[in-house]
KEKE-3310 file (N, C-alpha, C; in steps of 0.2 Angstrom, whole numbers, plus 5000, padded with zeros to 4 digits):
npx = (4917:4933:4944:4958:4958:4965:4974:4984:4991:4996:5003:5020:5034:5043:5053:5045:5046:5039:5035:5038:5031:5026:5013:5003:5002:4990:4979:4964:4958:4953:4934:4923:4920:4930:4941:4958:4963:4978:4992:5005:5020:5035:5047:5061:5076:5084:5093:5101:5111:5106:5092:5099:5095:5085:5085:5073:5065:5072:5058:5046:5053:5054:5040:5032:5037:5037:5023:5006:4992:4975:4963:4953:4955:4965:4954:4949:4958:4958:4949:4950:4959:4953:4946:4949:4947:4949:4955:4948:4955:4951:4953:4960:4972:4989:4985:4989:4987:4992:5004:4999:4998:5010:5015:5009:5014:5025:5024:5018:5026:5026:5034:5043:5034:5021:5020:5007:5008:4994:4989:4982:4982:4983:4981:4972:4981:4994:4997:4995:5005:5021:5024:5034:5033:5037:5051:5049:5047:5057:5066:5061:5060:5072:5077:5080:5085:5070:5063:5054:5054:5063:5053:5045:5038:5032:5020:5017:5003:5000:5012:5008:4998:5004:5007:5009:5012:5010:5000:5006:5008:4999:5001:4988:4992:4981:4968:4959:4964:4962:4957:4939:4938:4946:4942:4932:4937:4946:4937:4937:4948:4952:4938:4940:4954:4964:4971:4977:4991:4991:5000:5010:5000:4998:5009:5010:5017:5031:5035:5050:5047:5052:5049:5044:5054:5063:5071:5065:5060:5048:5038:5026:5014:5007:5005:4996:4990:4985:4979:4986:4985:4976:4981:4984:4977:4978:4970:4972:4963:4957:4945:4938:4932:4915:4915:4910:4897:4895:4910:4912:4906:4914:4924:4932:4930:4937:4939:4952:4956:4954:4972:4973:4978:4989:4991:4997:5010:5015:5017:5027:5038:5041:5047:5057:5064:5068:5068:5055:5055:5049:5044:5041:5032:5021:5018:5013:5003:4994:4994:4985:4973:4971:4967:4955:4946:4945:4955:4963:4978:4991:5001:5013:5016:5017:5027:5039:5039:5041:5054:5062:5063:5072:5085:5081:5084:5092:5089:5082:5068:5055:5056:5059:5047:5038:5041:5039:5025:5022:5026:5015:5004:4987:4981:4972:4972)
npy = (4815:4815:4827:4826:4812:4809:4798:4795:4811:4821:4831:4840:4846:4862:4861:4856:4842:4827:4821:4809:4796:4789:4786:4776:4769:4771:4767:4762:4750:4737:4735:4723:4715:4716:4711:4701:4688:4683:4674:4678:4686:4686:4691:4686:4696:4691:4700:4708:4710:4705:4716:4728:4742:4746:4755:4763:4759:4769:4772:4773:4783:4793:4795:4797:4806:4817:4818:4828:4829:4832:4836:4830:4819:4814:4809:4800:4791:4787:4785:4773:4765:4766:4756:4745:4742:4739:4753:4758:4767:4780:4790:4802:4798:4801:4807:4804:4792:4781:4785:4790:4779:4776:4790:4787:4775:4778:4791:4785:4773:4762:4753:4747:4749:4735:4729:4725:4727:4724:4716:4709:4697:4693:4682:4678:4668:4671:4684:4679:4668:4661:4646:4633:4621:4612:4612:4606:4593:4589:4589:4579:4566:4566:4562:4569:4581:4584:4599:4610:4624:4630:4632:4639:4653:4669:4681:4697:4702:4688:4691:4702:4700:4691:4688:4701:4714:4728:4735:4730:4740:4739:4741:4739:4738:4746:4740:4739:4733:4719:4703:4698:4691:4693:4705:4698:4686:4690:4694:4684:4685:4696:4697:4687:4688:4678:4664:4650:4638:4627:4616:4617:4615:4600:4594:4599:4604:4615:4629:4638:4651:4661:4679:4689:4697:4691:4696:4693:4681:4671:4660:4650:4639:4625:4628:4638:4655:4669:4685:4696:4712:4718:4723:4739:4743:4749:4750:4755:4761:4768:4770:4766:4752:4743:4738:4723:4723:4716:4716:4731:4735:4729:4737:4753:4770:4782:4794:4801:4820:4835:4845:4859:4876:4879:4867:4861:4867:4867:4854:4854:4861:4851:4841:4846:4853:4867:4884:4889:4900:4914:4909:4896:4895:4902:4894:4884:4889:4890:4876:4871:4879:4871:4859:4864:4862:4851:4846:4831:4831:4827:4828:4823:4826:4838:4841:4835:4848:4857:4856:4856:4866:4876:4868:4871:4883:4892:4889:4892:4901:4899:4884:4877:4883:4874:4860:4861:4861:4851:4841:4843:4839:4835:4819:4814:4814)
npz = (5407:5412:5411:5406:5400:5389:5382:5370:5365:5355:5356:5359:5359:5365:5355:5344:5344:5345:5361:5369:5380:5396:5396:5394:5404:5411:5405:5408:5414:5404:5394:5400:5390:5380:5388:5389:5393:5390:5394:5404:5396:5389:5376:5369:5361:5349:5343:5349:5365:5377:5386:5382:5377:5364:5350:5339:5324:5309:5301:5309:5318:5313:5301:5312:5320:5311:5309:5310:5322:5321:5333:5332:5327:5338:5347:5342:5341:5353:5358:5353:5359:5372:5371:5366:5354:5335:5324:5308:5296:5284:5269:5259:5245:5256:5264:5278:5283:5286:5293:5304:5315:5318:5324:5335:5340:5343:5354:5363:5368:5361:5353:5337:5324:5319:5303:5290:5275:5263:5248:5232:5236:5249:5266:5278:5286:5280:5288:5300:5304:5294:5285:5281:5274:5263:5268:5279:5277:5270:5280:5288:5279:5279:5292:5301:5314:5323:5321:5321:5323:5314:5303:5306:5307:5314:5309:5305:5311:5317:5328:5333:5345:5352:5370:5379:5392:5388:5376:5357:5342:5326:5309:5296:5281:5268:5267:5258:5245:5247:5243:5244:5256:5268:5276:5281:5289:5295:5308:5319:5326:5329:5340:5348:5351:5349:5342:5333:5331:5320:5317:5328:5337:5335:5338:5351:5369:5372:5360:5353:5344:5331:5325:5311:5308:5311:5323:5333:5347:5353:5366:5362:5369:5366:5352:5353:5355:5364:5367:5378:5381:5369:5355:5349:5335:5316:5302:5285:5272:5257:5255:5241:5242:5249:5264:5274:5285:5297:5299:5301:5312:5321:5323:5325:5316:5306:5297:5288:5290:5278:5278:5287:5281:5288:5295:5283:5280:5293:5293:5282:5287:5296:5290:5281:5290:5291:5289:5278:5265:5258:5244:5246:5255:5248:5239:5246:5251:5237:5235:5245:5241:5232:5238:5243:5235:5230:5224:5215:5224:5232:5249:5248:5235:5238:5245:5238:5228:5237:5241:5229:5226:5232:5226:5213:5211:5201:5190:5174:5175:5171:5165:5178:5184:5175:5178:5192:5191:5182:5193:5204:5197:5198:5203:5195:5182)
capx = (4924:4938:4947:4964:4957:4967:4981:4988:4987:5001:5006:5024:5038:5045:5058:5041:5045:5033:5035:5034:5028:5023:5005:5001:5002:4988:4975:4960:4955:4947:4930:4924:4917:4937:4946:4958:4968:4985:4998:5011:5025:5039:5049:5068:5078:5090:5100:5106:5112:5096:5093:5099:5090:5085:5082:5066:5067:5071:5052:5044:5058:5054:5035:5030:5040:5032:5013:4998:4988:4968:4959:4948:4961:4966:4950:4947:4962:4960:4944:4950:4965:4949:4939:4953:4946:4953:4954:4948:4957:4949:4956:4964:4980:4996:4981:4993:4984:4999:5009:4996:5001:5021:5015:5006:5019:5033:5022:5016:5033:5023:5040:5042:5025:5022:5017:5007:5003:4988:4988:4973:4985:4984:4977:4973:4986:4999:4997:4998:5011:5020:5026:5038:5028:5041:5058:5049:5046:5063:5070:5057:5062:5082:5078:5087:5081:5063:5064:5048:5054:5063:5052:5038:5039:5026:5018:5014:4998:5002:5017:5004:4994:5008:5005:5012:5010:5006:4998:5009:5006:5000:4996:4985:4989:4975:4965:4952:4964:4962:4950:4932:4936:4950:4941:4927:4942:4950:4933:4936:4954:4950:4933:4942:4960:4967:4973:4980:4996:4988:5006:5013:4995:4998:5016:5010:5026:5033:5039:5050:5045:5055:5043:5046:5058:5070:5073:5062:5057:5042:5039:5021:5012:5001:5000:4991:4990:4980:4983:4984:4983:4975:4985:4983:4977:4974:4970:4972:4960:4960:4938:4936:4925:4912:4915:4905:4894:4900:4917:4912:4903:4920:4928:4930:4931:4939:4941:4957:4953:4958:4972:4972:4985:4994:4993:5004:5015:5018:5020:5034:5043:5045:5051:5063:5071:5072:5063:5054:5055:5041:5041:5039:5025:5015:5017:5011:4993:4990:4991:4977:4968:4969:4964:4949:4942:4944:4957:4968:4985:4994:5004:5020:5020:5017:5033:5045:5038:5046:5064:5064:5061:5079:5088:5081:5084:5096:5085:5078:5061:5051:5057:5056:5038:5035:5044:5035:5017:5022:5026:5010:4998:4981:4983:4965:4970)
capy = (4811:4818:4832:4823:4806:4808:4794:4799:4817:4822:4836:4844:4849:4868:4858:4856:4836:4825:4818:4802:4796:4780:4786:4769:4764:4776:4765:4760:4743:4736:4734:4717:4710:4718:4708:4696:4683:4676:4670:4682:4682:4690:4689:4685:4697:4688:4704:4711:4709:4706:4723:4732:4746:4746:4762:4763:4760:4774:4771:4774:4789:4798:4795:4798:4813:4822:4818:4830:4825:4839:4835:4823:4811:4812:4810:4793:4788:4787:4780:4765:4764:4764:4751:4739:4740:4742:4758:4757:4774:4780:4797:4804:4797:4808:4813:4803:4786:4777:4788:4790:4773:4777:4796:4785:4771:4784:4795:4780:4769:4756:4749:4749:4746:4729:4731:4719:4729:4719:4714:4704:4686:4691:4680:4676:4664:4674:4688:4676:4666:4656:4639:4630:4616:4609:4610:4605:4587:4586:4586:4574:4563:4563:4557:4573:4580:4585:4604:4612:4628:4632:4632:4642:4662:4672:4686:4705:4699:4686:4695:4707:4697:4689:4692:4706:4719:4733:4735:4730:4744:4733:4744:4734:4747:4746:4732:4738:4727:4712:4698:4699:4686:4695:4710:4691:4681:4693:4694:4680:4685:4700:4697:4682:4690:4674:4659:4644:4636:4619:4612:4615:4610:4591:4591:4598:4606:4624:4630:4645:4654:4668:4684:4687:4700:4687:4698:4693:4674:4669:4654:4646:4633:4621:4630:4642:4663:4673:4692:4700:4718:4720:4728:4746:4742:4754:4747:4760:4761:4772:4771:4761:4748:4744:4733:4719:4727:4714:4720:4739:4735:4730:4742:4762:4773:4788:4800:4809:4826:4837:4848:4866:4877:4882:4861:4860:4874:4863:4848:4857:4864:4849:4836:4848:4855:4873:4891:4890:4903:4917:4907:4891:4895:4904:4890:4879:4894:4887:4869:4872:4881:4863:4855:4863:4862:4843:4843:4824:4830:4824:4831:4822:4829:4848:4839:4837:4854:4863:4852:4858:4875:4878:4866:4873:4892:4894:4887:4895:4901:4894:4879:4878:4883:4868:4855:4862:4861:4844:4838:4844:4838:4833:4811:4813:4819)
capz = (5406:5415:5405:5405:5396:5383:5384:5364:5364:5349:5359:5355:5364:5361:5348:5338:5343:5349:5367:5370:5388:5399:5399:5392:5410:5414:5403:5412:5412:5397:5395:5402:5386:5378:5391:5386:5398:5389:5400:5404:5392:5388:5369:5369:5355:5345:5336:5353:5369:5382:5393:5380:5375:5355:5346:5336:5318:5305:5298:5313:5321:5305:5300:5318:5323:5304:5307:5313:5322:5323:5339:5331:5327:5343:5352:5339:5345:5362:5358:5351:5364:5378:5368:5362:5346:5329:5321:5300:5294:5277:5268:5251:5247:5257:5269:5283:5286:5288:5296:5314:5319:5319:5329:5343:5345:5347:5359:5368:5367:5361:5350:5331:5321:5315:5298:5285:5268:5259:5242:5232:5236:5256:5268:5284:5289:5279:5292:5306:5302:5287:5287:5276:5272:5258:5269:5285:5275:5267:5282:5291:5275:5279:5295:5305:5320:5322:5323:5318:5324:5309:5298:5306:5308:5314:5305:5308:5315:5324:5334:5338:5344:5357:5374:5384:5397:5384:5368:5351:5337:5321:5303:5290:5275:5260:5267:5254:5240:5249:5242:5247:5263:5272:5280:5287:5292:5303:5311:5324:5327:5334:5343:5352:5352:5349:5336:5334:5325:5319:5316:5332:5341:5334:5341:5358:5371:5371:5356:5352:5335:5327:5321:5305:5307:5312:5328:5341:5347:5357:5368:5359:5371:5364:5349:5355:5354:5364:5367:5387:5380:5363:5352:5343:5327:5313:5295:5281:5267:5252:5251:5236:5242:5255:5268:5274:5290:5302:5300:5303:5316:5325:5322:5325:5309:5306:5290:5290:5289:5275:5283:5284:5277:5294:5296:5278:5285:5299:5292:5277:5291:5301:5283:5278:5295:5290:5290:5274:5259:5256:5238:5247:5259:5244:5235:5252:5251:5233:5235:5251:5239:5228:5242:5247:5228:5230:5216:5217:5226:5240:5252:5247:5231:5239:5248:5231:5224:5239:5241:5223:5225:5232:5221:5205:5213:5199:5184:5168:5179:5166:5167:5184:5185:5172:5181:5196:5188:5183:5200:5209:5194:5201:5201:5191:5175)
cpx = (4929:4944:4952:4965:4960:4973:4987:4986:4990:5005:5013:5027:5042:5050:5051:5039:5040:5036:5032:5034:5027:5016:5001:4999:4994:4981:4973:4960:4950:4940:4928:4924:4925:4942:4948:4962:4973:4987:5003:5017:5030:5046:5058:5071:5082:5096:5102:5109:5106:5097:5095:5096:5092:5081:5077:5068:5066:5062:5049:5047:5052:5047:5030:5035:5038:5024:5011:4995:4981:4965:4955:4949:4962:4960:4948:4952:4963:4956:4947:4956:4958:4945:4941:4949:4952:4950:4955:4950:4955:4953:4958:4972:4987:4989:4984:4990:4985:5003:5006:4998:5008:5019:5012:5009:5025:5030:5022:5021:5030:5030:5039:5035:5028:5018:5015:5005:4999:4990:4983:4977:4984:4980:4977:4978:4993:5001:4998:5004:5012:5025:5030:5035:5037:5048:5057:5049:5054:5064:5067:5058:5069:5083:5081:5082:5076:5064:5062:5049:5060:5062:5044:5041:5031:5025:5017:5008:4999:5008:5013:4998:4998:5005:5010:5011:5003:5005:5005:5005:5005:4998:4993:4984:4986:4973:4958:4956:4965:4955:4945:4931:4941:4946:4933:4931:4945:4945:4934:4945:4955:4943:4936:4949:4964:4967:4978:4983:4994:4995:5010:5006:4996:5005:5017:5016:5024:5037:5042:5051:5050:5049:5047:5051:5064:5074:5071:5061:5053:5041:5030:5020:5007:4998:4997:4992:4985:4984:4981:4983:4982:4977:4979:4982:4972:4976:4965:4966:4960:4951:4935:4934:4922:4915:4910:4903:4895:4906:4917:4912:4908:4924:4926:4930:4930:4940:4946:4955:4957:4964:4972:4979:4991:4996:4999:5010:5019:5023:5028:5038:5045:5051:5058:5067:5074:5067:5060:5053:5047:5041:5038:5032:5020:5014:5012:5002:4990:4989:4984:4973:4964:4966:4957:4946:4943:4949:4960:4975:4987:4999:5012:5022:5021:5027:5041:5044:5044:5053:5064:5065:5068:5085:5088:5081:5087:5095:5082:5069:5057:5050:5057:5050:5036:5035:5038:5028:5017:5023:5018:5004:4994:4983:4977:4966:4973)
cpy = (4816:4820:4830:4814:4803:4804:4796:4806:4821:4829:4837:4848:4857:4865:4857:4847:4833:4822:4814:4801:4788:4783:4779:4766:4766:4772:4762:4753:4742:4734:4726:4712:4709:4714:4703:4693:4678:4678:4675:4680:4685:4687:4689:4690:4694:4691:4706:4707:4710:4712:4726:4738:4748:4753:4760:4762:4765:4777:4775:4783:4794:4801:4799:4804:4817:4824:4823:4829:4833:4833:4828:4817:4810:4808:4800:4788:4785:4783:4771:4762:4762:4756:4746:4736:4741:4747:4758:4765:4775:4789:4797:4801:4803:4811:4809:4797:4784:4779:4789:4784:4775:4784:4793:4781:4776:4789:4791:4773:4761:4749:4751:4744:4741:4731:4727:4725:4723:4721:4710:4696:4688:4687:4679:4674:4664:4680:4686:4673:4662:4652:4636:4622:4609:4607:4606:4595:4584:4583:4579:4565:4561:4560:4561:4576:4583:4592:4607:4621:4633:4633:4635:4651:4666:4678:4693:4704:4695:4689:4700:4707:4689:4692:4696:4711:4725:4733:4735:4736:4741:4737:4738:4737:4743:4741:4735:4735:4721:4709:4699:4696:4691:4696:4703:4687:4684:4693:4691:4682:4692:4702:4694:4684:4684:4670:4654:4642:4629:4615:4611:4613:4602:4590:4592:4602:4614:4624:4637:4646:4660:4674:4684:4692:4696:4691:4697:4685:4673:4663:4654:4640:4628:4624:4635:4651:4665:4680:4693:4708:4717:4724:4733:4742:4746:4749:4754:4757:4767:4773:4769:4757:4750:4738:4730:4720:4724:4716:4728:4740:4734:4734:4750:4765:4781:4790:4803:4814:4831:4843:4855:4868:4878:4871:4860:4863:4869:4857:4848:4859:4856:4843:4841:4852:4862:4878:4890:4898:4907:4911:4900:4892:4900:4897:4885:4883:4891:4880:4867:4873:4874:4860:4855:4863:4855:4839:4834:4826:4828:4828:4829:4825:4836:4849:4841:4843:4858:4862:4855:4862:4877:4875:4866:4881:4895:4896:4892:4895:4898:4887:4875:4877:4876:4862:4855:4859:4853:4838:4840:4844:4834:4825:4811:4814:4811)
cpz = (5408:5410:5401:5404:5393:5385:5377:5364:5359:5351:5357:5359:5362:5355:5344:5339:5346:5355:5371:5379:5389:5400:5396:5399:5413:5412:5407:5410:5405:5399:5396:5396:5380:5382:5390:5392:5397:5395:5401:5400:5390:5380:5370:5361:5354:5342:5343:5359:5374:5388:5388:5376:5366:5355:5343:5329:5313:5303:5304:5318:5317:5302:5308:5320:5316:5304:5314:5315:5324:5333:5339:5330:5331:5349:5350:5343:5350:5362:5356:5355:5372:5376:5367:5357:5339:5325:5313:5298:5285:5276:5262:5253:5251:5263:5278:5288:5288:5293:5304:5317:5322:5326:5337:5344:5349:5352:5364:5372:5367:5354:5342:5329:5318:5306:5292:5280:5264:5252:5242:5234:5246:5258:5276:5287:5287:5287:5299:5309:5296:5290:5281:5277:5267:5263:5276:5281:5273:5274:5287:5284:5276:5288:5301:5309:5319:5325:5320:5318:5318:5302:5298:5307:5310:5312:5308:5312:5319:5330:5339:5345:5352:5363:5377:5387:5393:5377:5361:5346:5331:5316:5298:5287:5270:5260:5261:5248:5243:5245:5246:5255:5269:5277:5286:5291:5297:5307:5321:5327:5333:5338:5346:5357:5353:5343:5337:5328:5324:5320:5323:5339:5341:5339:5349:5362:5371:5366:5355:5345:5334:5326:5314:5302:5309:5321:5334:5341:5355:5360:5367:5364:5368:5357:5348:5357:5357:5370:5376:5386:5373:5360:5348:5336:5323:5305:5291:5275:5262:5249:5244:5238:5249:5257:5271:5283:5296:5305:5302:5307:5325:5324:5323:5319:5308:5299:5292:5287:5283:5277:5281:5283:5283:5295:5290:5279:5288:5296:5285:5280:5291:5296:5282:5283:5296:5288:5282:5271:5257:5248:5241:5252:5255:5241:5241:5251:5245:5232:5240:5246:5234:5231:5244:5242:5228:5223:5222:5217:5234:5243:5252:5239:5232:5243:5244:5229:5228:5243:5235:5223:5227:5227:5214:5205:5206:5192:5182:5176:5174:5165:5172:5186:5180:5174:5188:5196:5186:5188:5203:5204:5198:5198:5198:5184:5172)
residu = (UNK:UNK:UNK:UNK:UNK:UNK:UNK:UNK:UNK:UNK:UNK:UNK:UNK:UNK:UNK:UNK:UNK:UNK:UNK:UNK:UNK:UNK:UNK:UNK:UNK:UNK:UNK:UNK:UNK:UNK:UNK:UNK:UNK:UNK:UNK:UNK:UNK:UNK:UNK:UNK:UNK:UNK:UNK:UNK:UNK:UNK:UNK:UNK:UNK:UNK:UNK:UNK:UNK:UNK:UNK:UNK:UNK:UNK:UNK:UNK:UNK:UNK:UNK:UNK:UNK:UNK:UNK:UNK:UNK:UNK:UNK:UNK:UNK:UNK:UNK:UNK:UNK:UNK:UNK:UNK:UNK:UNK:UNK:UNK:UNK:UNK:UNK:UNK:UNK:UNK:UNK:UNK:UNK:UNK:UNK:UNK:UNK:UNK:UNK:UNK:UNK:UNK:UNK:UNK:UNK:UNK:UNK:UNK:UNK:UNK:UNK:UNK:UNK:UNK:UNK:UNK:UNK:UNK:UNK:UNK:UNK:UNK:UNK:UNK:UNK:UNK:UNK:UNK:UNK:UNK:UNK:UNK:UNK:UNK:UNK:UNK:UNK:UNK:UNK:UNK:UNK:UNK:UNK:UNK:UNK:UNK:UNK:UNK:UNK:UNK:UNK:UNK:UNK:UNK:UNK:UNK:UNK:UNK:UNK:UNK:UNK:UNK:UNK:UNK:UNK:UNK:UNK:UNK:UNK:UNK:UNK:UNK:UNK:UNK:UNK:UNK:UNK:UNK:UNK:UNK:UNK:UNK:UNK:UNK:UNK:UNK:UNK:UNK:UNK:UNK:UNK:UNK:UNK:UNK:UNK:UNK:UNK:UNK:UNK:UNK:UNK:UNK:UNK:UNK:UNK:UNK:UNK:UNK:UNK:UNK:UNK:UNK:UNK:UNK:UNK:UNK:UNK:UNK:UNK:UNK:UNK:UNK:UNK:UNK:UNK:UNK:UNK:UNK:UNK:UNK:UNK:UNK:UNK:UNK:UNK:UNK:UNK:UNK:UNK:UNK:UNK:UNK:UNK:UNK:UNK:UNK:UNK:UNK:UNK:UNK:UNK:UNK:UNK:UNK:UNK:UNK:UNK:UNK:UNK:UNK:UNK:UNK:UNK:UNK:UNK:UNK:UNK:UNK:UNK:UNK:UNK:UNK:UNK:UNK:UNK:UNK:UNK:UNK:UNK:UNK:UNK:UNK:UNK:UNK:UNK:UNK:UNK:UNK:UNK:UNK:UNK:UNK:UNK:UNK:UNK:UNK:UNK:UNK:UNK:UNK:UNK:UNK:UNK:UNK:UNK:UNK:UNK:UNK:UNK:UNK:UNK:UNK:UNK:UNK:UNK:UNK:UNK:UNK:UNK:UNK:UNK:UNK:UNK:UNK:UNK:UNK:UNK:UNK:UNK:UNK:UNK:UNK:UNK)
# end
């Protein structure tokens, strides 16, 4: 495979920033059994003026210009970027699950991530879209005009799931608390790369829907959703159940890596913006040393311990160290 395959490669401009690129464009064709054939389409935004160039959202800036990426995440990456699969990311909490979505859109200028968090009430056709059911009757009762498009909205998934040139970024964070059907029902959505609005299939026509951010609107034929480039999709887990071996079996799966101390270094510089403190980068050698004993801490509490390190410089040291010790206690105890 030719050296230079990597299409994400999390690389890093002498600022330390990441460097986003059009290497998207570079993507090979999908594999044939991976190819999908919506209709060319392009989404109208509602909040600005059209041609106008939108900034990225905070979320996305922020989470994506702080994250790490080791080689092997990159390598996963790519992978699931070659395969138009969905990548199942498993890991300790704070080990940066969520956060590699945001590092590859911003690299890849794939837009800001769509993003559904699972709970046990999620479901399929929340994910795809939601329907007002109750206001769409009122008004179909008062006799007022038939306008089904305000009372439909499409979801995280389905927007993803839109056709377009290049791949939508979609995260599905902690699909292990979903009910037992979830991780079965996405099955067909992503084999197919497609879905259908029953409500605007009976009514037939071209409808334009909203996403559900209220910012975008899509032109819907017949009902009917099917994707032209497969979106990036990464769905987080936290390892607490198994999954049902259908569902694995589409999917790629990745362990985020424990990182090393020069990686926490890293990633402490780049959140707080400034040379750290011989006290702050000893304290960064002993949280590693937690880390590689397997205690239960995260990297966003090694986060608060060393913002506090300067705003308690003044403090009773004892005090101090207590508060300290209580911020970076193991989540096991």
């Amino acid at each position: 495979m030719d050296k230079d395959w990597k299409i994400f490669t999390g690389a890093r401009g002498e600022d330390g920033k990441l460097v986003p690129h059009d290497g998207i464009t570079r993507l090979p064709p999908a594999p044939p059994w991976r190819d999908f054939d919506g209709p060319p389409a392009k989404g109208r935004r509602l909040d600005a003026k059209a041609g106008a160039k939108q900034p990225l959202s905070f979320s996305t800036r922020t989470r994506g210009l702080t994250f790490r990426a080791d080689q092997d995440v990159v390598k996963m990456v790519n992978a699931a970027l070659y395969l138009r699969r969905p990548l199942l990311v498993t890991g300790k909490p704070g080990a940066g699950k969520s956060s590699l979505i945001h590092a590859v859109a911003h690299e890849l200028r794939l837009g800001d991530v769509l993003e559904w968090p699972i709970n046990s009430r999620s479901a399929l056709q929340q994910g795809q879209y939601e329907y007002d059911a109750v206001g769409r009757l009122r008004e179909v009762q008062l006799n007022t005009e038939d306008s089904i498009e305000k009372y439909l909205k499409l979801g995280p998934l389905g927007t993803a799931f839109i056709p377009s040139e290049q791949p939508r970024a979609l995260l599905i964070d902690e699909i292990d608390k979903s009910d037992l059907d979830l991780p079965n029902d996405l099955l067909n959505i992503f084999e197919q790369g497609e879905f259908t609005i029953p409500e605007l299939k009976r009514l037939g026509g071209v409808r334009e829907i909203e996403d559900h951010t209220g910012k975008w609107a899509f032109k819907i034929a017949g009902g009917h959703v099917r994707c032209r480039a497969f979106p990036f999709v990464i769905m987080t887990s936290n390892d607490e159940r198994e999954f049902p071996m259908p569902f694995r079996r589409r999917c790629l799966s990745l362990k985020m890596p424990d990182p090393s101390k020069e990686m926490l270094l890293d990633i402490v510089r780049a959140h707080l913006k400034e040379t750290l403190s011989a006290d702050a980068e000893a304290r960064v050698g002993k949280f590693h040393e937690r880390v590689i004993k397997e205690e239960k801490v995260t990297t966003d509490q090694l986060l608060n311990a060393v913002f506090l390190l300067k705003g308690l410089g003044n403090a009773d040291a004892a005090e101090r160290e207590a508060l300290i010790a209580e911020i970076l206690k193991s989540l096991d105890v």
